[in-house]
N, C-alpha and C positions, 0 to 999 in steps of 0.2 A: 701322134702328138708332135707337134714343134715346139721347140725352145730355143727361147731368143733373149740376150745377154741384156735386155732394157727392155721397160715395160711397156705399150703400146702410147702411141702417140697418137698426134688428129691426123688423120689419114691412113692408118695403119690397118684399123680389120679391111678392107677393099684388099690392100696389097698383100698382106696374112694368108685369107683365104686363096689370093691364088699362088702365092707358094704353098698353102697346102694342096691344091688341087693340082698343081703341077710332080711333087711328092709320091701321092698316095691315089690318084684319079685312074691308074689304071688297075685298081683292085675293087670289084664291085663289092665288095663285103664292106669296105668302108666307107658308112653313108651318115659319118658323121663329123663336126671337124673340134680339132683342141688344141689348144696354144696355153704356154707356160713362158714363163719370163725369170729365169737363174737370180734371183733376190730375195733374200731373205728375212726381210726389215719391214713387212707389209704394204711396199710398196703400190700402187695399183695404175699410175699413169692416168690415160685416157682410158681408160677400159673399161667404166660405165657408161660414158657417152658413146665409144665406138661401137662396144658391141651388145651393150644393151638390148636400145632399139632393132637390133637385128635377129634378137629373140634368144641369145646366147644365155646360157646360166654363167654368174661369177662366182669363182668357188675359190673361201677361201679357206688354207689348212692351217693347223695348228704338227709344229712338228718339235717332237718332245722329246728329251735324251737322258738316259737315268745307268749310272755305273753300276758294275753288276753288285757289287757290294754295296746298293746304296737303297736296290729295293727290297721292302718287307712285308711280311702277311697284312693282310688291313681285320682287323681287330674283330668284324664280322665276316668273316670269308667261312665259307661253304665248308665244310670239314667232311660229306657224306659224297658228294661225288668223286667217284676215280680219276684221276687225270695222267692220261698216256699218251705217248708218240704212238704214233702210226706207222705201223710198214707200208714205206715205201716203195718196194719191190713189186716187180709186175705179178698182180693174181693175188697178190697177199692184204688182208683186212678190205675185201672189196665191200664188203656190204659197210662198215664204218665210212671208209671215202666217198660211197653212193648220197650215205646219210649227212655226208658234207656240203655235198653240193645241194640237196634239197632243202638244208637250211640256209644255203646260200643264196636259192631261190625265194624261200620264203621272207628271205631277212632285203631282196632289192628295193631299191629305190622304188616308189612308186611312177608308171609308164612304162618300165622296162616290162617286155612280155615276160609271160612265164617261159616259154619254150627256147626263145631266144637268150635271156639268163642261163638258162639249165645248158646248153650250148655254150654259153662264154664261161659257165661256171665250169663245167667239165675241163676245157682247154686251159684254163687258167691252173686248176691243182695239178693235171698234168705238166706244164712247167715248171713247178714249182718239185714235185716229183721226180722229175729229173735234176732238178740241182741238188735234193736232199740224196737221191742215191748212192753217190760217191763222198756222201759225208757233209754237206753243206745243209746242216738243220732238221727241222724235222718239223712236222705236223700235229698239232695235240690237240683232243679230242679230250672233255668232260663229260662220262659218263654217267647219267642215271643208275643207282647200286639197286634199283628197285628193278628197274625195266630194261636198264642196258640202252636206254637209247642217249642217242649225240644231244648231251642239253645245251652248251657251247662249245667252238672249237677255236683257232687260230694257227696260224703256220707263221715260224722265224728261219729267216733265212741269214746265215752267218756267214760273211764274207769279210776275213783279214781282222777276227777280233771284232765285228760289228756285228749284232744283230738287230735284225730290220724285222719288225712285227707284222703280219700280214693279215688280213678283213678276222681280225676280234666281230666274233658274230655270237649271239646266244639266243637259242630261242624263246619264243614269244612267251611258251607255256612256264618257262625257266628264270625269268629275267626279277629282279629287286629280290634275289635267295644267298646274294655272298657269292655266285658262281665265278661273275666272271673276272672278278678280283683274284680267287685261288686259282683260276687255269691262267693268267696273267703269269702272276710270281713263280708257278710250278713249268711252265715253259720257260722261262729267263733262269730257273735256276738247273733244268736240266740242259737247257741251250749251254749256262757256264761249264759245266761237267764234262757233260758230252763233246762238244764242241768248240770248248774255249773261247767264251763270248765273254768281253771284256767289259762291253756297254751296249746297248739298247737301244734302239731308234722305234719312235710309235708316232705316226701320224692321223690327226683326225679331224674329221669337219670341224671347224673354229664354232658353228654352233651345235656342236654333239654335248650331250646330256654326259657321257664318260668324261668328258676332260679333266672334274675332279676327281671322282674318283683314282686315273690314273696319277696325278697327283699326290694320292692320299698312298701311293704306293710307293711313291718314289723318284716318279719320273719330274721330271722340271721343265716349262717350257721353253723351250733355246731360239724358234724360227717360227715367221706367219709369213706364208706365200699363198700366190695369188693366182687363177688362172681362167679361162673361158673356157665355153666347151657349149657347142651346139652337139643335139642329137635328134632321132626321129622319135618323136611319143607315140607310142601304144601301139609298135610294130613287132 
């Protein structure tokens, strides 16, 4: 991804794309390109008309900031599923992390493959893995008290009193039960515990169906940023 200090202008994706290609053109795995622009007031520029037509998605976020003392249970939340961290350590809760990534497959984007998700999904918790190790957050995982299986999960990553929410995912068979409202609050409030997480950062598609919800928990919208992103479908 690039980012650039103003939002794109007329004439901008031609010259974009080849500083991105100039960047990242010698890595064949990246056969996609993405541009962000440092603003936080919804701005958007040229960037329907530029990159539009060129078949790019514009994608806008919604980024929400809530003190740790400020969020609370939401009045129906799930009271029946466990909600735990994850060992992060190599070899330990493999079969739970397994069952992260499959719901992180099942929960993509539609066009993204399966196999190539399950691939980025792998690589991604493993980063994430290594920053929880030495103490920086954890992984949590909502359990079925029935079956034991991963009914939603999410990872907070706490860096200097911040925690930053990472892919809030629940599965399909799980979803409008209260869940993912109580694995929400019960990771921000073990993130404050654990790892002295002062506030909350959650970001999410500006047309995601959770936005109230996360609202209704505590968080408050603070930023809408804006960004392109071409990728290859159904590879």
């Amino acid at each position: 991804m690039l980012l650039f200090p103003e939002p794109p202008a007329a004439g901008d994706a031609a010259r974009w794309e080849t500083l991105f290609d100039s960047e990242f053109g010698d890595e064949p795995r990246v056969r996609h390109r993405s541009f962000g622009w440092d603003l936080t007031d919804g701005v958007t520029g040229a960037a329907l008309e530029e990159f539009g037509p060129r078949g790019y998605d514009i994608e806008a976020s919604v980024g929400l900031m809530a003190d740790a003392g400020a969020l609370a249970p939401h009045p129906r939340e799930n009271r029946d599923v466990h909600v735990r961290a994850l060992d992060p350590m190599p070899g330990a809760d493999t079969d739970l992390w397994d069952a992260v990534v499959e719901l992180q497959v099942a929960s993509r984007d539609e066009g993204h493959a399966e196999e190539g998700h399950r691939i980025f999904s792998r690589a991604r918790l493993a980063d994430r893995r290594a920053l929880f190790q030495p103490g920086r957050g954890a992984w949590y995982v909502a359990l079925d008290p029935e079956h034991g299986e991963v009914a939603a999960s999410c990872g907070v990553v706490v860096t200097s009193g911040r925690g930053a929410f990472q892919v809030v995912d629940t599965a399909l068979a799980y979803r409008r039960r209260g869940i993912c409202s109580r694995l929400v609050v019960e990771a921000a409030r073990n993130s404050a515990e654990t790892f002295a997480a002062e506030r909350f950062v959650m970001v999410a598609d500006a047309g995601y169906h959770a936005l109230g919800l996360y609202e209704s928990l505590g968080f408050r919208p603070e930023e809408r940023v804006f960004g392109a992103c071409l990728w290859p479908r159904g590879e």
